[in-house]
C-alpha positions in Angstrom: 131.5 -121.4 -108.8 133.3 -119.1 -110.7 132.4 -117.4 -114.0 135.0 -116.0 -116.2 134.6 -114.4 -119.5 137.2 -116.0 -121.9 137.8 -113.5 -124.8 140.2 -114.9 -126.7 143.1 -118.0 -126.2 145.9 -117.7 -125.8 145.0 -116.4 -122.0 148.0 -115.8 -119.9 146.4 -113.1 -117.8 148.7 -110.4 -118.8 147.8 -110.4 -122.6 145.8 -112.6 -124.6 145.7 -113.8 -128.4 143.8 -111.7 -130.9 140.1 -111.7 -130.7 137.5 -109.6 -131.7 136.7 -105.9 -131.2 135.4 -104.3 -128.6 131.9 -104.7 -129.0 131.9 -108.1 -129.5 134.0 -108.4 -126.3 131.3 -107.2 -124.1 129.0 -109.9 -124.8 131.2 -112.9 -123.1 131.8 -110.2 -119.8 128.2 -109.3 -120.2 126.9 -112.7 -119.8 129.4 -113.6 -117.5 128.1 -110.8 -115.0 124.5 -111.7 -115.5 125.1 -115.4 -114.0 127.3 -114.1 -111.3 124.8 -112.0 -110.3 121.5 -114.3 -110.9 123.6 -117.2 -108.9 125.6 -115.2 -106.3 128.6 -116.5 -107.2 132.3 -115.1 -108.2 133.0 -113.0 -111.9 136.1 -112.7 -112.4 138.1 -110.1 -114.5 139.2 -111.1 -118.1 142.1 -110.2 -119.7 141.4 -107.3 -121.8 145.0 -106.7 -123.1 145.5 -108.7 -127.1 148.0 -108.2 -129.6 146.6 -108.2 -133.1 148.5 -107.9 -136.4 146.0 -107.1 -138.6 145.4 -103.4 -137.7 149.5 -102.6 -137.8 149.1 -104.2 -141.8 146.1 -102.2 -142.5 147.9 -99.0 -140.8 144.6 -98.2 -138.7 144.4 -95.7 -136.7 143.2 -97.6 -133.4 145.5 -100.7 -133.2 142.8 -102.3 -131.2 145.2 -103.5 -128.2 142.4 -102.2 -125.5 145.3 -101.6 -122.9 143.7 -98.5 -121.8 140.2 -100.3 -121.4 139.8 -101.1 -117.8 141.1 -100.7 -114.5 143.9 -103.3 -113.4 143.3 -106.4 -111.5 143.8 -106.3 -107.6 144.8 -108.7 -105.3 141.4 -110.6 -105.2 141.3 -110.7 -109.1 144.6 -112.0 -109.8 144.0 -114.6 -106.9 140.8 -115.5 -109.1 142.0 -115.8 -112.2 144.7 -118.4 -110.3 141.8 -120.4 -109.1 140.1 -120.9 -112.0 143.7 -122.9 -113.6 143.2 -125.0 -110.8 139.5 -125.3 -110.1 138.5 -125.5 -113.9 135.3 -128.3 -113.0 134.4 -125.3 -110.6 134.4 -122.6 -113.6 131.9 -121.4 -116.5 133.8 -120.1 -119.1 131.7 -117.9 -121.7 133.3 -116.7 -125.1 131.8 -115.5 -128.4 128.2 -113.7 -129.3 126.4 -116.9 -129.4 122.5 -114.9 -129.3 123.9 -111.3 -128.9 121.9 -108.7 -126.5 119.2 -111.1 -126.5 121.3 -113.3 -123.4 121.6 -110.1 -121.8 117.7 -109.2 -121.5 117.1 -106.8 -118.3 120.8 -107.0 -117.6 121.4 -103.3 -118.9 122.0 -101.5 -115.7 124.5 -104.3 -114.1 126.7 -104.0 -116.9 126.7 -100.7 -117.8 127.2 -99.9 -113.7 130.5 -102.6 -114.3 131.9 -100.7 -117.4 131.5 -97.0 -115.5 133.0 -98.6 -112.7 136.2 -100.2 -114.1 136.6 -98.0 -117.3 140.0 -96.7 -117.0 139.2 -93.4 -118.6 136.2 -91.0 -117.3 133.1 -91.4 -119.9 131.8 -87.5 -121.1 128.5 -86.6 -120.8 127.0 -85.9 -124.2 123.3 -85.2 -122.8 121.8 -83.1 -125.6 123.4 -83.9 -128.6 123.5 -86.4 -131.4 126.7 -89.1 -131.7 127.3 -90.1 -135.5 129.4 -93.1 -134.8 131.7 -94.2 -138.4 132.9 -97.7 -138.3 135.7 -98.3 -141.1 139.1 -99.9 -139.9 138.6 -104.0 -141.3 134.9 -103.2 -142.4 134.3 -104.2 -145.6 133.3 -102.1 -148.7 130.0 -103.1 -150.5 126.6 -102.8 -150.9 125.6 -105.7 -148.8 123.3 -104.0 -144.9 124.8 -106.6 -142.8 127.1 -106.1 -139.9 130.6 -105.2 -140.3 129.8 -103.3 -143.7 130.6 -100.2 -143.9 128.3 -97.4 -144.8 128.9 -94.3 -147.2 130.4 -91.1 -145.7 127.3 -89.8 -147.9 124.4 -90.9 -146.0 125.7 -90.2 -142.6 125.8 -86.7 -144.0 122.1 -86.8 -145.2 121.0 -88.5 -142.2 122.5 -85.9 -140.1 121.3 -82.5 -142.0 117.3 -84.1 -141.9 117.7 -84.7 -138.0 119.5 -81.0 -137.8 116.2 -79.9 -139.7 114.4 -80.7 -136.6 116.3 -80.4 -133.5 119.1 -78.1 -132.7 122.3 -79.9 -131.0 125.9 -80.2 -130.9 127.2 -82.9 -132.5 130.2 -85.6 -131.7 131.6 -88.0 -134.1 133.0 -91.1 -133.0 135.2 -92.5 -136.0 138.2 -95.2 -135.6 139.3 -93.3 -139.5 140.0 -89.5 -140.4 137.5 -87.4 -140.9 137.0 -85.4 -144.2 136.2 -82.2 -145.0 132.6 -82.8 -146.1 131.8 -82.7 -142.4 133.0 -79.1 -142.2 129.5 -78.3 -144.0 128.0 -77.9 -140.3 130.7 -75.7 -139.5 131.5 -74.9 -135.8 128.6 -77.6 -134.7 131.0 -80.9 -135.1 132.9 -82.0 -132.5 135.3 -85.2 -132.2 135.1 -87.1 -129.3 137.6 -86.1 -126.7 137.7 -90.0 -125.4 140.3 -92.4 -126.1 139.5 -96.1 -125.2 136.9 -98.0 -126.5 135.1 -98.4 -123.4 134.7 -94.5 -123.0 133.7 -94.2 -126.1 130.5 -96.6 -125.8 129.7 -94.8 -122.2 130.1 -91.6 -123.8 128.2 -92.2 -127.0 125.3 -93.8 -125.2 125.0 -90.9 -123.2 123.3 -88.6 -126.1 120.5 -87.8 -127.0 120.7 -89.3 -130.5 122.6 -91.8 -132.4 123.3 -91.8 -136.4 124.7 -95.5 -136.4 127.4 -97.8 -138.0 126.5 -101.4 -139.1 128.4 -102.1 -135.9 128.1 -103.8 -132.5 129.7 -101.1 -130.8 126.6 -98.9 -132.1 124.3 -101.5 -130.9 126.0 -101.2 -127.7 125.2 -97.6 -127.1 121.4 -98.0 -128.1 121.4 -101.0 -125.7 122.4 -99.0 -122.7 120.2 -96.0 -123.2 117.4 -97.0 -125.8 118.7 -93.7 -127.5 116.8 -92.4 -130.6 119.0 -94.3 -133.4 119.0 -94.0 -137.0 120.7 -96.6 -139.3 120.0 -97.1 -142.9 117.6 -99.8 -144.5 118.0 -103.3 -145.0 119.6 -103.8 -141.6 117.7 -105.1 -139.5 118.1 -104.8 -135.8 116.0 -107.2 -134.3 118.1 -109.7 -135.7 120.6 -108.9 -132.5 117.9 -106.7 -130.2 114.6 -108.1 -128.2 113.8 -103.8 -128.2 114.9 -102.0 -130.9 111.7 -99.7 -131.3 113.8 -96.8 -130.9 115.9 -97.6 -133.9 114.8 -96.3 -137.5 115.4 -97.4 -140.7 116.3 -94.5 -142.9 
């Protein structure tokens, strides 16, 4: 049997249709890995490459092609992805969120040891310091604390000068939008990540010691694979998506 995460269709194995972001992506490979490895049978790469219009229109900063994702297909991958055309009764495909990080339940370390392993660029270590991650690109504008909302420059701000109150770190924002000047307030403290892809981003965010969080899957992503101290504001709530999210704070 063969288990292949399908992201989005068109698939042609060189590109795909538009899909989703990033962190939704992970939860068809995620689940995908977890039944390959619970049945000892064959995952097999997706296509990671998409072409999406929306982001051009909107003039984003990240066009959200995830070309510089992961590593390439080999030999035995390409010959995979060939089998399952053919041997489709033979094949569990596995697309969308359906239940989120609750399918993926003690499946942390597999899939966190795949994306190290076949992320294209090298994660950084942030050990020590606190990752504000700002989620704007197609998130909407409103009051509403549900996922894919985005929150006001204004309490990532206050959020960050309480936790600074108490603990003394280096910070790194992760933002797919400019930053403005109110950030220059910490002065010499703030740092941009250094990463590129969205895959080194997650690593590299999930690898601090704190995490001031977007409305986001990709922030849920980095508490999932280090049940980091996280701080996101009220009225979301996280167990909606998380069997554990005791280390997440409403603020």
């Amino acid at each position: 049997m063969y288990h292949y995460p399908l992201l989005s269709r068109p698939d042609f194995g060189f590109i795909r249709g538009p899909g989703p972001g990033f962190g939704n992506l992970l939860f068809p490979i995620g689940r995908a890995l977890r039944e390959s490895q619970i049945k000892n049978e064959v995952f097999v790469k997706p296509t990671i490459l998409n072409l999406k219009i929306g982001p051009f229109l909107r003039q984003e900063r990240d066009w959200r092609l995830y070309h510089n994702e992961l590593k390439g297909r080999n030999v035995e991958d390409w010959l995979n992805f060939f089998r399952i055309k053919f041997y489709r009764k033979k094949t569990q495909f596995y697309y969308g969120q359906r239940n989120y990080f609750y399918d993926l339940e003690k499946s942390m370390f597999l899939i966190k040891n795949w994306l190290f392993t076949n992320s294209l660029e090298k994660p950084i270590d942030h050990s020590g310091k606190i990752a504000v991650h700002i989620r704007r690109g197609d998130f909407l504008k409103s009051n509403e604390s549900a996922l894919s909302h985005q929150i006001p420059t204004k309490w990532y701000l206050d959020t960050l000068d309480r936790l600074l109150c108490k603990v003394d770190m280096d910070v790194v924002l992760f933002s797919d939008s400019d930053i403005d000047n109110d950030w220059s307030k910490f002065g010499s403290r703030i740092k941009l990540s250094q990463n590129i892809s969205a895959c080194s981003n997650v690593l590299s965010m999930s690898s601090a010691d704190f995490l001031i969080a977007s409305r986001s899957t990709f922030s849920l992503w980095s508490y999932f694979l280090s049940n980091q101290k996280t701080f996101i504001p009220c009225g979301f709530d996280p167990s909606i998506y998380l069997s554990d999210s005791r280390n997440i704070k409403n603020v």
